[in-house]
N, C-alpha and C positions, 0 to 999 in steps of 0.2 A: 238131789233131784235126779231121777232115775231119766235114762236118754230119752223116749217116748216124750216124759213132761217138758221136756227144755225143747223136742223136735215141737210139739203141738203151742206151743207157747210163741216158737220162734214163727211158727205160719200165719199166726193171728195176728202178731204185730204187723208183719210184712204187708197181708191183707189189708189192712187196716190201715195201714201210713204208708202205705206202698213201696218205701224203700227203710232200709235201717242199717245203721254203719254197725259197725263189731263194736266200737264200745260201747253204743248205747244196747247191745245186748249183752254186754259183758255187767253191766249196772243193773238191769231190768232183773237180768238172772241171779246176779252173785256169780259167774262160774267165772275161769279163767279165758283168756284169748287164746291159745292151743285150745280149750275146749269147744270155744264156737267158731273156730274155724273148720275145724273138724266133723262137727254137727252143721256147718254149711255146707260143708262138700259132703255130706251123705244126701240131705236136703237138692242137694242141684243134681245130685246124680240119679234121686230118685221124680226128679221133675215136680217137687213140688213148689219150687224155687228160682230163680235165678243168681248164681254167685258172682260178683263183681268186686273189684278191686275196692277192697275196706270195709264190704259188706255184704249187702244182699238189695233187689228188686221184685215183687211179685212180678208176676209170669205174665200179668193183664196189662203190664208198662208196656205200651208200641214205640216204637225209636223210631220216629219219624224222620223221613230221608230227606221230603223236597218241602220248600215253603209256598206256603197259600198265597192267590196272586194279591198286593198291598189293596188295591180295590176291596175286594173280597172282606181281608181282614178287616178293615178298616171298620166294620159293621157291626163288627164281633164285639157282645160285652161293652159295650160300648159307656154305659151308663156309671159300670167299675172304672175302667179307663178314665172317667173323668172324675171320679172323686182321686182317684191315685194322681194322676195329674195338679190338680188342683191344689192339693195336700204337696207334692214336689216342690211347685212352683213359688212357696213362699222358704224356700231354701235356700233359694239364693239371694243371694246378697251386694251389698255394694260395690263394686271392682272386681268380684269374683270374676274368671277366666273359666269360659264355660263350656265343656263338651257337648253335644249333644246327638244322639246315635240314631240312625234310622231306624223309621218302624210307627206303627200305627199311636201309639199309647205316649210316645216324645214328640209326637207330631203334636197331640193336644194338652200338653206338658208348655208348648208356645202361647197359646192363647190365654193363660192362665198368666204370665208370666207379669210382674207390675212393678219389679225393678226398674230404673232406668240406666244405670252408670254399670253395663256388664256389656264386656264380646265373648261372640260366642264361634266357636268352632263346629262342624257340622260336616257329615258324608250322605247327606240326603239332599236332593235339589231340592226339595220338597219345602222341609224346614228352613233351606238360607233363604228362598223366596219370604214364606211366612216372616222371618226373623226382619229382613230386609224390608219389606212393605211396613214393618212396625217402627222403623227410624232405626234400629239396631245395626250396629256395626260386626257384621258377620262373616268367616273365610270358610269357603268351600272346599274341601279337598280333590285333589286331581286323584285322575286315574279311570279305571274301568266300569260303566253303567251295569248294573246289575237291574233288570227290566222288574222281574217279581218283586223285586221291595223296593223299587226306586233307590238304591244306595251306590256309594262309589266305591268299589272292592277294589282290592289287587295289591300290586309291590308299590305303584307310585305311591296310594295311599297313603300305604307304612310307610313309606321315605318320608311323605306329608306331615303324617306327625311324630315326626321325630325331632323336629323343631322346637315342638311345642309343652310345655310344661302346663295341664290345668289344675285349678281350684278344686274343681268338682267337674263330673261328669255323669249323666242320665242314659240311661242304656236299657236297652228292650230283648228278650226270650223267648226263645218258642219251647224252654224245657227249664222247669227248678225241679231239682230231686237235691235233699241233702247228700246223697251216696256219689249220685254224678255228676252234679254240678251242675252249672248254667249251661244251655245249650243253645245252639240252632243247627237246620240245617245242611248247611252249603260253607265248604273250607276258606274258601277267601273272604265271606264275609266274617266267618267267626274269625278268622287272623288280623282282620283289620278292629274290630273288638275286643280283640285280646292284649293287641298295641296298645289301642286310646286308652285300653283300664290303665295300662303300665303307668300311663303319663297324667294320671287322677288322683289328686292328693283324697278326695273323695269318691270313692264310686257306688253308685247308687241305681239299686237295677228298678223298674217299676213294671209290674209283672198282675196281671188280675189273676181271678184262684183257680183260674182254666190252664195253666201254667205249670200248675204244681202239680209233681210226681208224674211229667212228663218229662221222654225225655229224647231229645232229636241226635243225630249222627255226632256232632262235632262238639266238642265241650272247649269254650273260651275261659270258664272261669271257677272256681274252686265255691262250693257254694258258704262258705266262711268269711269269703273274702270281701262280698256285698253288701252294701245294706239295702235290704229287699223293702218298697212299699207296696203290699198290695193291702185288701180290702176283703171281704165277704169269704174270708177263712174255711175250708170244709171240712178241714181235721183241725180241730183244735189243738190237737197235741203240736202242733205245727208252731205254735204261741212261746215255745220255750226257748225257743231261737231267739236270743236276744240282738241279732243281725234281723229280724224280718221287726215292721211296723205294720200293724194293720190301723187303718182310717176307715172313717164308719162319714 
């Protein structure tokens, strides 16, 4: 395949699924990885691209810096949010030891909830309230108010849960891209999310499909290492990730 065919091949995928690691274009094409690294870096040089560590991003990806006020979000999609939600909430289980992360989409991940014999952990005032009014026995973690998402950031946090060992844990996005991983974006929250995954024998991101092929400042997590639920998919190709669940 002459360089032209593998350049025009390689734009349309990028377009098209927004982001693409090297080996899924080392497959797509048949060519070697010296060969499409190679054909990236002419590709980013001639701007028709962005090259990134293991792959590529179309040019149209915005890295979003600061997060929307939880109010705000909270309105967002709303409708996916509760089927993913919904679809979570019968995940847990009996005694499970339970994370649960700030953000609009694990707040309604509560109300779904119909186990009874679970505690839960949690760095949202928001949710230990919810969790708490429901007879649940829940610990809040200490440390610093982060006002935009209502969550508790910082060192104390981490020191928080490093106590703690869970089952499973639910976690919220403001960025899926297979290439860069889970995102959001302000550093002490993602560091306090990057801990709780540490300490999740399960972790479990729940993400609507306004989510994907975004991708914010600070990356907490490697997008393999998830198991993603959303719902109303807009790339299909997105389906082969046998880490994502879509719910209808």
């Amino acid at each position: 395949m002459l360089a032209e065919e593998r350049f025009a091949k390689i734009i349309s995928i990028v377009e098209r699924e927004g982001s693409v690691t090297i080996a899924e274009l080392m497959t797509e094409l048949s060519a070697s990885e010296s060969t499409i690294r190679r054909d990236l870096n002419s590709l980013d040089a001639s701007g028709a691209l962005t090259k990134v560590h293991g792959g590529a991003i179309a040019n149209n990806v915005v890295v979003n810096t600061m997060d929307e006020n939880y109010v705000n979000r909270s309105g967002l999609n709303k409708e996916e949010k509760s089927i993913i939600s919904k679809y979570a909430a019968k995940l847990i289980k009996p005694n499970d030891f339970v994370y649960i992360d700030a953000g609009t989409t694990t707040s309604l991940l509560i109300d779904y909830i119909t186990e009874k014999k679970v505690v839960f952990v949690t760095n949202a005032i928001e949710h230990a309230r919810k969790l708490s009014q429901r007879g649940y026995t829940v610990y809040l973690l200490g440390g610093e108010m982060k006002i935009s998402t209502e969550a508790i950031v910082g060192e104390r946090a981490i020191e928080s849960l490093n106590m703690y060992n869970f089952s499973v844990g639910f976690f919220g996005a403001n960025g899926v891209s297979t290439v860069k991983g889970i995102t959001t974006p302000e550093l002490k929250e993602a560091m306090v999310k990057k801990s709780a995954i540490s300490k999740c024998k399960k972790k479990i991101l729940l993400a609507d499909s306004s989510k994907f092929n975004e991708v914010s400042s600070v990356k907490f997590a490697d997008f393999k290492d998830m198991d993603i639920i959303t719902t109303n998919l807009k790339q299909v190709s997105l389906r082969k990730y046998k880490n994502i669940t879509e719910v209808f």
